[in-house]
DOFIKOL-101101 format. One record per residue: residue number from 1; residue in three letters; y, z, x of N, C-alpha, C in turn. Coordinates in pm, whole numbers. Each point is the difference from the previous one (the first is absolute). Last residue first. Layout:
REM residues N
+------+------+--------+--------+--------+--------+--------+--------+--------+--------+--------+
! tiza ! guza !    npy !    npz !    npx !   capy !   capz !   capx !    cpy !    cpz !    cpx !
+------+------+--------+--------+--------+--------+--------+--------+--------+--------+--------+
!  NUM !  ala !      Y !      Z !      X !      Y !      Z !      X !      Y !      Z !      X !
...
+------+------+--------+--------+--------+--------+--------+--------+--------+--------+--------+
***
This chain:
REM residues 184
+------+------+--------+--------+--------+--------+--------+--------+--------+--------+--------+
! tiza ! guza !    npy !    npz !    npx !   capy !   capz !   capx !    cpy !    cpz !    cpx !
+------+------+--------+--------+--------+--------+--------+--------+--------+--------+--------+
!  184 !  unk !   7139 !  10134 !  12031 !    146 !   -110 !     62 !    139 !     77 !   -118 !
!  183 !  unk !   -537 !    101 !     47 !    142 !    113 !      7 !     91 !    -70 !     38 !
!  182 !  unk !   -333 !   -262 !   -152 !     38 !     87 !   -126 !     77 !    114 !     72 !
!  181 !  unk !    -69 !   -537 !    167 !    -25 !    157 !     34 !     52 !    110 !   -132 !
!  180 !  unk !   -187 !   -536 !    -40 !    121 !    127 !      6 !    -23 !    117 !     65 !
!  179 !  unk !   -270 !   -510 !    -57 !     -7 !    150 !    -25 !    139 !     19 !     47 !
!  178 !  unk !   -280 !   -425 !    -10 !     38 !     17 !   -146 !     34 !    145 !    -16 !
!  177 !  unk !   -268 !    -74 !    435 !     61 !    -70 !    -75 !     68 !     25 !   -127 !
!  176 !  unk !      9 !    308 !    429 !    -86 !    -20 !    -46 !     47 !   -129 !   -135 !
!  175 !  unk !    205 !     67 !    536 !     27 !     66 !   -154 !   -117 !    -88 !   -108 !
!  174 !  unk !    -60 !    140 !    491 !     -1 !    -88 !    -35 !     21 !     29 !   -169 !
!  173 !  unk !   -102 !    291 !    359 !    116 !      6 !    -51 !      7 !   -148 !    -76 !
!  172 !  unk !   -381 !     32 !    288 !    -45 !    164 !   -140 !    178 !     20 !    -54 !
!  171 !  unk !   -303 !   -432 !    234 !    119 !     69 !      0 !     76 !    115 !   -158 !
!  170 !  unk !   -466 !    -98 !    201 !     81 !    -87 !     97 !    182 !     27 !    -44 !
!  169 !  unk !   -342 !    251 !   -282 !     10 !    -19 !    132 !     63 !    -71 !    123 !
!  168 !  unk !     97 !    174 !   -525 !    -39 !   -119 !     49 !    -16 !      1 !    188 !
!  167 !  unk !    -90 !    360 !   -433 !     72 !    -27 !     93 !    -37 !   -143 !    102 !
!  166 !  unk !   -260 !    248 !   -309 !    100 !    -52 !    -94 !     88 !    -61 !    113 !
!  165 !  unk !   -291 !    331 !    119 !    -63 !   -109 !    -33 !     75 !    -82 !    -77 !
!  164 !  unk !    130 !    434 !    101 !     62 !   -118 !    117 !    -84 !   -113 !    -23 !
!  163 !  unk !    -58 !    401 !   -306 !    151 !   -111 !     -3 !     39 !   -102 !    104 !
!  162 !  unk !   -524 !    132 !   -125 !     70 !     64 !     35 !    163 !    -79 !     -5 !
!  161 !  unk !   -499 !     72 !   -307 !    132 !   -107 !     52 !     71 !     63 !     53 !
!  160 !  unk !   -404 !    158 !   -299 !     -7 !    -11 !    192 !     92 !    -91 !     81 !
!  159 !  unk !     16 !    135 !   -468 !    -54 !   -165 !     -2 !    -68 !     -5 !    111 !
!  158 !  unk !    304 !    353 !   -146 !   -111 !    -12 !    -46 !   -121 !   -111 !     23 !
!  157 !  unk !    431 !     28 !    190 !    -99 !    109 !     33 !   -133 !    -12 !    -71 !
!  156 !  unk !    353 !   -222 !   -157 !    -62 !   -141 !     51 !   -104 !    156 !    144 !
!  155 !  unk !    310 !    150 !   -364 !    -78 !    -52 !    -87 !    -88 !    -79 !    145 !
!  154 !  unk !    361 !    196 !    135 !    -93 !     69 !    -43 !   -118 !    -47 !    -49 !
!  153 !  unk !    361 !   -248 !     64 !    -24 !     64 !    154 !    -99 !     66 !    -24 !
!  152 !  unk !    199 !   -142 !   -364 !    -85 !   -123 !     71 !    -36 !     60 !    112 !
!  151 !  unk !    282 !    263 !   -194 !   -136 !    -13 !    -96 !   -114 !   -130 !     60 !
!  150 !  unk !    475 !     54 !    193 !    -88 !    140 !     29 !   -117 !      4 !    -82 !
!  149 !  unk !    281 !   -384 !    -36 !    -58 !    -17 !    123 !    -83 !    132 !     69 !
!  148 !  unk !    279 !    -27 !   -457 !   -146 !   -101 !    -20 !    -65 !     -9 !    186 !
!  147 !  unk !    375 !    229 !    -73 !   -115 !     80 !    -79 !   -114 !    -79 !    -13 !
!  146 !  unk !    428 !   -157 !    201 !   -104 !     88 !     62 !    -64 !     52 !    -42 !
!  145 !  unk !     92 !   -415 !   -203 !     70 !     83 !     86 !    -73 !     31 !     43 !
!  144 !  unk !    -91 !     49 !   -515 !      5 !   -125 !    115 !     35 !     46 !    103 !
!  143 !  unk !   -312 !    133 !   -448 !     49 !    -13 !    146 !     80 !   -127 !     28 !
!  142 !  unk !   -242 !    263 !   -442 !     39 !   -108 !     38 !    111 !      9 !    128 !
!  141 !  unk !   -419 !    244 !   -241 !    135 !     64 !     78 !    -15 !   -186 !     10 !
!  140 !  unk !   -380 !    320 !   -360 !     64 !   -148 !     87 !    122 !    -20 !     29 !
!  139 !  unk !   -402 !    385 !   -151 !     80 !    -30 !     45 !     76 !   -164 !     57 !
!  138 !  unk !   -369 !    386 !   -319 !      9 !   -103 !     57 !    160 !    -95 !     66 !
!  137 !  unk !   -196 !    552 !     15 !     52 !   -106 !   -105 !    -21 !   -121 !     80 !
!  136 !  unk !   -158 !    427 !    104 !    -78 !    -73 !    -18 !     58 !    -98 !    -68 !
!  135 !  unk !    226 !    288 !    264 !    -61 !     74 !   -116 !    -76 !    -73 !   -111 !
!  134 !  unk !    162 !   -118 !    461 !    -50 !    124 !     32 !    -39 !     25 !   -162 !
!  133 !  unk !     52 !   -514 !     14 !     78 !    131 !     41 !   -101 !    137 !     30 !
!  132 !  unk !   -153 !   -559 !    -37 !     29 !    126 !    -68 !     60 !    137 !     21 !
!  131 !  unk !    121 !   -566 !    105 !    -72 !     83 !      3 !    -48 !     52 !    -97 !
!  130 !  unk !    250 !   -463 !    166 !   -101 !     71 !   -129 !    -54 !    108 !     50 !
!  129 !  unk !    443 !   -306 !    172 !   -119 !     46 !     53 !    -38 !     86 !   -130 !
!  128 !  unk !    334 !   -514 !    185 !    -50 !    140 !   -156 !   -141 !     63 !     42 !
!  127 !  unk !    414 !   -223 !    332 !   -126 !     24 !    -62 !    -13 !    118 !   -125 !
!  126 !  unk !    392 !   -352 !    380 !    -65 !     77 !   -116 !   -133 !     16 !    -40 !
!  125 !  unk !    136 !   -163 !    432 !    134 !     53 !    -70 !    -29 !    112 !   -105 !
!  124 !  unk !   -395 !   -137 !    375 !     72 !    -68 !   -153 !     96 !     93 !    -27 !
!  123 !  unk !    -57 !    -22 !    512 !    -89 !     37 !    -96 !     26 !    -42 !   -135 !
!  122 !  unk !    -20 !     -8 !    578 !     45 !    -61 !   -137 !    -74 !     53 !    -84 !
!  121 !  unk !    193 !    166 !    492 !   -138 !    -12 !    -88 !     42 !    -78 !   -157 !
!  120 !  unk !    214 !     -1 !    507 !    -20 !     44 !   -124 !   -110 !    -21 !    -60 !
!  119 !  unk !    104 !    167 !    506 !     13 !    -29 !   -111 !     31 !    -41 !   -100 !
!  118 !  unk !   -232 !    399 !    416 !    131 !    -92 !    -32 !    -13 !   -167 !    -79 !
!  117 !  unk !   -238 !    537 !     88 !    -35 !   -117 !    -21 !     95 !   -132 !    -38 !
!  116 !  unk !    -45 !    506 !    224 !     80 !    -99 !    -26 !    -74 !   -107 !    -39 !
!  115 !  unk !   -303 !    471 !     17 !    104 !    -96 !     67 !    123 !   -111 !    -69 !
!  114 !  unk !   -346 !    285 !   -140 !     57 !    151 !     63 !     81 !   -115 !    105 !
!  113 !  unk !   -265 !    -35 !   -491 !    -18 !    -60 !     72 !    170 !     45 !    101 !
!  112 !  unk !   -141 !    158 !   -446 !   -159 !     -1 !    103 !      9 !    -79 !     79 !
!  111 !  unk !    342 !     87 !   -290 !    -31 !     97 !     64 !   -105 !     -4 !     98 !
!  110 !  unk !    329 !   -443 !    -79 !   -133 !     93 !    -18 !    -67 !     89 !     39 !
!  109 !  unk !    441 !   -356 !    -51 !    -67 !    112 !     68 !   -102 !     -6 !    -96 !
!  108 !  unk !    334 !   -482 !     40 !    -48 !    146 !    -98 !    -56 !     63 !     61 !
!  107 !  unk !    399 !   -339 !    147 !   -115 !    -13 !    -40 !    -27 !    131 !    -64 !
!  106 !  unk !    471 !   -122 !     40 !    -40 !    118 !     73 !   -166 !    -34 !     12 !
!  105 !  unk !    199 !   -266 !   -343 !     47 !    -38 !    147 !    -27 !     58 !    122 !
!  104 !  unk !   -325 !    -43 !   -454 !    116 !    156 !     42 !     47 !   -102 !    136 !
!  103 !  unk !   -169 !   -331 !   -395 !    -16 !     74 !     60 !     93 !    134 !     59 !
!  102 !  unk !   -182 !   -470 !   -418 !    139 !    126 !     58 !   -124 !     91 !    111 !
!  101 !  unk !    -41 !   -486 !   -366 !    -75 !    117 !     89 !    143 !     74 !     60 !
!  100 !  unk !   -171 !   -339 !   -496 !    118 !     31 !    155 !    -29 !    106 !     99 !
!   99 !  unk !   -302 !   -143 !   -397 !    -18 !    -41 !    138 !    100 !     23 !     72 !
!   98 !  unk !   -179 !    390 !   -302 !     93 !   -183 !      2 !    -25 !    -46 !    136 !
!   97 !  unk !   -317 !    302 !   -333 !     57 !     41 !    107 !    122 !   -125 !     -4 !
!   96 !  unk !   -451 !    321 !   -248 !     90 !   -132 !    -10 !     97 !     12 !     90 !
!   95 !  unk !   -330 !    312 !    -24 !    -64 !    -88 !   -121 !     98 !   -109 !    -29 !
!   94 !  unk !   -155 !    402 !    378 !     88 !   -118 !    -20 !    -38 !    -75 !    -99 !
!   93 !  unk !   -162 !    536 !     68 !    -36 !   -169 !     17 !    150 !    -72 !    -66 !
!   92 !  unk !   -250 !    587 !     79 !    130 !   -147 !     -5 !    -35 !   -118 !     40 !
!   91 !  unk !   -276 !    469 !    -82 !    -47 !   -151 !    -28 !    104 !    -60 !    -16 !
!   90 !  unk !    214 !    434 !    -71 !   -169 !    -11 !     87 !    -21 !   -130 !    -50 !
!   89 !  unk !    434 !    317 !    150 !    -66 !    -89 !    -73 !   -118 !    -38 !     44 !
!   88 !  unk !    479 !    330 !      0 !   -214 !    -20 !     64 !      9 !    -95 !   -107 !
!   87 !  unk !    535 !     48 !    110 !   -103 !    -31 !    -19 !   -171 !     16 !     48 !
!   86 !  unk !    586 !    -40 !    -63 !    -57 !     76 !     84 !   -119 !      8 !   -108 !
!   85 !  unk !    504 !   -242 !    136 !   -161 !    -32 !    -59 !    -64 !    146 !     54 !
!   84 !  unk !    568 !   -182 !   -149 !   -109 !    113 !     98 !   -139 !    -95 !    -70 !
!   83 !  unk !    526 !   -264 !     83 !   -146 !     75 !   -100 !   -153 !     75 !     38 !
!   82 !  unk !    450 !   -210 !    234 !     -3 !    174 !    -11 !   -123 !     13 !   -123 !
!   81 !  unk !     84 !   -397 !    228 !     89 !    -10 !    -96 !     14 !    139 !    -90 !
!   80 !  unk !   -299 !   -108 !    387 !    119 !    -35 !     58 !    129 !    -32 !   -120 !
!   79 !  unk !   -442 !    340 !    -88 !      6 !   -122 !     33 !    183 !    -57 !     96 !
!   78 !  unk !   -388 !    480 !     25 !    144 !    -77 !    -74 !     46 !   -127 !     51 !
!   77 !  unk !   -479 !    318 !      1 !    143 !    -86 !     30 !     80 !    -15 !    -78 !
!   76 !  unk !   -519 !    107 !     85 !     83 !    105 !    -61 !    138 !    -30 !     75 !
!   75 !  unk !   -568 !   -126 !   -116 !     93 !    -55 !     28 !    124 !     73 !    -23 !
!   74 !  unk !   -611 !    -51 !     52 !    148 !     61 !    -70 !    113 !    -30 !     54 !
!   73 !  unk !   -567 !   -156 !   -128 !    151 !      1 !     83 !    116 !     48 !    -15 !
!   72 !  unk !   -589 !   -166 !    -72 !    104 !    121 !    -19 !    128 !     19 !    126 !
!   71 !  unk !   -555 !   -190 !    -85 !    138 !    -74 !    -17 !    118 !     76 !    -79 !
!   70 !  unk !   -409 !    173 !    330 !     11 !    -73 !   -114 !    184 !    -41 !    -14 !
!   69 !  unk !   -313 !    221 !    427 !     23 !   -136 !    -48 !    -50 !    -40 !   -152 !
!   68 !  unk !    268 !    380 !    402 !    -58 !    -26 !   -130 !     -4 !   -141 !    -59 !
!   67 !  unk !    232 !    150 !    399 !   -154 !      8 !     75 !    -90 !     54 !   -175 !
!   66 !  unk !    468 !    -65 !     48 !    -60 !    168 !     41 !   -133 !    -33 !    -26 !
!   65 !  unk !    235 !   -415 !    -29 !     72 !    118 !    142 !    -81 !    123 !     20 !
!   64 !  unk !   -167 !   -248 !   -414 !    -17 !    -63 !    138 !     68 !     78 !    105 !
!   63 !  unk !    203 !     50 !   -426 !   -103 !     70 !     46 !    -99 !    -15 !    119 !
!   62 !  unk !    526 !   -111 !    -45 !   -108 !    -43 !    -89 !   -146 !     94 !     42 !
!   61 !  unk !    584 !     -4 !    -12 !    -82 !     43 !    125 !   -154 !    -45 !   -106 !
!   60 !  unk !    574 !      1 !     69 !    -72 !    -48 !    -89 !   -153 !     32 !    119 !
!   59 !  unk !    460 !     96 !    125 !     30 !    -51 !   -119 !   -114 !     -7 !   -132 !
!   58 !  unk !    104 !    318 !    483 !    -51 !   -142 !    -54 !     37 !     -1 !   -137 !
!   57 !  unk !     87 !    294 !    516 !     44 !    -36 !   -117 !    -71 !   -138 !   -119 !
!   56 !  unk !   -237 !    374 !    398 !    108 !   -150 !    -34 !     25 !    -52 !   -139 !
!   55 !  unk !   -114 !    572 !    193 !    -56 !   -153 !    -79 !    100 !   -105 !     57 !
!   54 !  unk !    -87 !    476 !    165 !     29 !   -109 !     92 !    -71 !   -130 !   -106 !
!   53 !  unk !    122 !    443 !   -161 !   -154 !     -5 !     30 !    -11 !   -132 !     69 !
!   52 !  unk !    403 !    222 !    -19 !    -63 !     77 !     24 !   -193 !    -21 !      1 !
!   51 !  unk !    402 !   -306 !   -100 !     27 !     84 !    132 !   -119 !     65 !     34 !
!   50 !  unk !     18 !   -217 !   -439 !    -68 !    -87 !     94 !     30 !     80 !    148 !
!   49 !  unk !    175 !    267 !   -341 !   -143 !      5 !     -5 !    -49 !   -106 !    103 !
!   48 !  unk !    479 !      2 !    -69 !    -78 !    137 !     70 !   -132 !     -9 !     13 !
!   47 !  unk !    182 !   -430 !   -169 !     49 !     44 !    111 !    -46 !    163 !     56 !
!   46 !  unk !   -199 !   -337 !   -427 !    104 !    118 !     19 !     26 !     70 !    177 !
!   45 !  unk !   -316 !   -413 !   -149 !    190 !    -10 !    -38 !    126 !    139 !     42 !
!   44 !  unk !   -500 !     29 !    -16 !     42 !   -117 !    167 !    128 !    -26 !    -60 !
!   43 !  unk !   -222 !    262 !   -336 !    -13 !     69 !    124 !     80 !    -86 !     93 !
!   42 !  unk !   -100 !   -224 !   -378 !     92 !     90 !    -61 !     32 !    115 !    162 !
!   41 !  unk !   -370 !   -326 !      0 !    105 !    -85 !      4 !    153 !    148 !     -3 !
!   40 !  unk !   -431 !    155 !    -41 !     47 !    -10 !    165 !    114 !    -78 !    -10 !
!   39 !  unk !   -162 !    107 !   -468 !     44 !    134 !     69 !     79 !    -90 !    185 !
!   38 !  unk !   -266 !   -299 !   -272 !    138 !     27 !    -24 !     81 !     71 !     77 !
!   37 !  unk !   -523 !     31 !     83 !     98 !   -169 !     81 !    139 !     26 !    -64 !
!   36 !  unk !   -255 !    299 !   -217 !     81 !     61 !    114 !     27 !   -110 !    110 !
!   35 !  unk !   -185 !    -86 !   -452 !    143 !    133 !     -3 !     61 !     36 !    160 !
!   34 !  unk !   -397 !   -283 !    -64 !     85 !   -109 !    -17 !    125 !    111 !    -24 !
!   33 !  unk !   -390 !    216 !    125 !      8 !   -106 !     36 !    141 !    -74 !     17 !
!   32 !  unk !   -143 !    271 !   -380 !     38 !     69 !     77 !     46 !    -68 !    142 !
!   31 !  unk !   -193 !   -221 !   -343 !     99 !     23 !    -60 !     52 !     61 !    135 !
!   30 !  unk !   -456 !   -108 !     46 !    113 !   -119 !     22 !    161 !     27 !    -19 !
!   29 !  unk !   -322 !    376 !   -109 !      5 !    -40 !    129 !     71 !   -138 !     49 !
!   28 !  unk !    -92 !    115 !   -427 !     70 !     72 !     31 !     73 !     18 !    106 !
!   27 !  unk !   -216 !   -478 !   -218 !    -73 !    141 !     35 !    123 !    115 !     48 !
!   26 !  unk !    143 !   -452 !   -330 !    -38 !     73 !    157 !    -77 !     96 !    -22 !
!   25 !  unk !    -15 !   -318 !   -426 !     65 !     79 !    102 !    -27 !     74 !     69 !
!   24 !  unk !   -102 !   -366 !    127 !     95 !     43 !   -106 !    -97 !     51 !   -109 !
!   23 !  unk !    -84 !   -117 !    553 !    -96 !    -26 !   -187 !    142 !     75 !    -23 !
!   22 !  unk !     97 !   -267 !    410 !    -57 !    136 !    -41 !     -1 !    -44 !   -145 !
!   21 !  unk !   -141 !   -335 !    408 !    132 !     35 !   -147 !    -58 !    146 !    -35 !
!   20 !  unk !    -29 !   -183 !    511 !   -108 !     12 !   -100 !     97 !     28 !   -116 !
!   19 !  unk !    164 !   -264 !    474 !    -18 !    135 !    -67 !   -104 !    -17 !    -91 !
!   18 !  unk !      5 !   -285 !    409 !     58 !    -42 !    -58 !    -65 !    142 !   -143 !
!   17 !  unk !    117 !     36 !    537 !   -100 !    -46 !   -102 !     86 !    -13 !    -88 !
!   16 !  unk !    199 !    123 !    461 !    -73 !   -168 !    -50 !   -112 !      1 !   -141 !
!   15 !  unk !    170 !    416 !    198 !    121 !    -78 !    -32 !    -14 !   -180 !    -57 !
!   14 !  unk !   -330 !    360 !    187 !     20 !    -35 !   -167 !    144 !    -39 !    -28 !
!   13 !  unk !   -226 !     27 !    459 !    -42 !    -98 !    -80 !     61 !     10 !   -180 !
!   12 !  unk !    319 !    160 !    455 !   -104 !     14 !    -84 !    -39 !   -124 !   -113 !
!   11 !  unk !    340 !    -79 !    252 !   -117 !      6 !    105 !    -79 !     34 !    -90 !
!   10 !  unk !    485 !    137 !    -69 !    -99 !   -132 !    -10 !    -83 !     12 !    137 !
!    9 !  unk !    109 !    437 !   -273 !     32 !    -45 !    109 !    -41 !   -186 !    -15 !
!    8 !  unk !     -8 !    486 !   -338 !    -51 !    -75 !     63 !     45 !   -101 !     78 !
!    7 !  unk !    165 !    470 !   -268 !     -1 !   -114 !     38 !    -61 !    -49 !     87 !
!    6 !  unk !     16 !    441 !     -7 !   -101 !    -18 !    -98 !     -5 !   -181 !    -37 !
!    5 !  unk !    347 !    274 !    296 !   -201 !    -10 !     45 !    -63 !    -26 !   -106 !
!    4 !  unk !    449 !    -17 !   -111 !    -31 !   -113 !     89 !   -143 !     25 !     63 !
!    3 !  unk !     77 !    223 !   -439 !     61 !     99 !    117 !    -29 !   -199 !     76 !
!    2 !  unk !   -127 !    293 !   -542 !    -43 !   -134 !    108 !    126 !      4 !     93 !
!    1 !  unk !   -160 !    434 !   -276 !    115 !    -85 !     29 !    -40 !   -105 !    104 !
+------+------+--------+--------+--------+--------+--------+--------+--------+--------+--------+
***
């Protein structure tokens, strides 16, 4: 059971690489891997269990966090229009996106990162992402909102992209162009 000691911290170097594609189809060990990044999402939601093994709650968590560098991400929410996601996926990529952009008004967290990072982060409204699922299917989720800003959140781990790199320094509330807040 992956546990917050098994999450990685910013600072570490493999938060900054850029992942390796896993061979399809997966090795057993990737499968297993990518079952239990779910499992912790499914763990940090449920209130007794995060009590007892002191998880933080998350939405979405990529392999990079647990200090694994291939390209693998899981994801386990409910959108702001109650449509559930819950997802391993291996090798996700952005294969189309819009230009209108949307952000979280609240900015965004990261398990692997143990401070306030205050905010917005812009991101594309909509995206079409291409995976392969836990059972080797080929997969394509059309996003918008917040589903498209938790897959982007993820997807850009892979990249060694952290969410405050997105963030406009001089002025990090500065409403992002051509964007919406998607929890407005």
């Amino acid at each position: 059971m992956i546990t917050m000691n098994d999450i990685i911290r910013e600072g570490h170097p493999a938060l900054r690489k850029v992942t390796e594609e896993v061979e399809i189809p997966p090795a057993e060990e990737d499968k297993k891997i990518l079952e239990e990044m779910l499992d912790y999402l499914k763990n940090s939601q449920d209130e007794q269990v995060c009590e007892r093994y002191g998880l933080r709650p998350g939405v979405g968590l990529a392999a990079p966090q647990i200090n694994v560098n291939k390209r693998m991400v899981a994801v386990h929410f409910t959108d702001l229009n109650d449509k559930f996601y819950s997802y391993g996926l291996l090798n996700p990529r952005i294969v189309s996106h819009s230009v209108e952009r949307t952000y979280l008004s609240s900015g965004e967290g990261c398990l692997s990162v143990d401070r306030e990072v205050p905010g917005y982060v812009p991101r594309y409204r909509r995206v079409t992402v291409k995976a392969t699922d836990l059972e080797g299917k080929e997969v394509k989720l059309r996003l918008k909102d917040y589903a498209s800003i938790v897959f982007q959140h993820e997807i850009d781990h892979l990249h060694g992209i952290m969410f405050y790199d997105h963030i406009d320094s001089d002025q990090p509330f500065k409403e992002p162009e051509n964007a919406k807040p998607a929890d407005a």
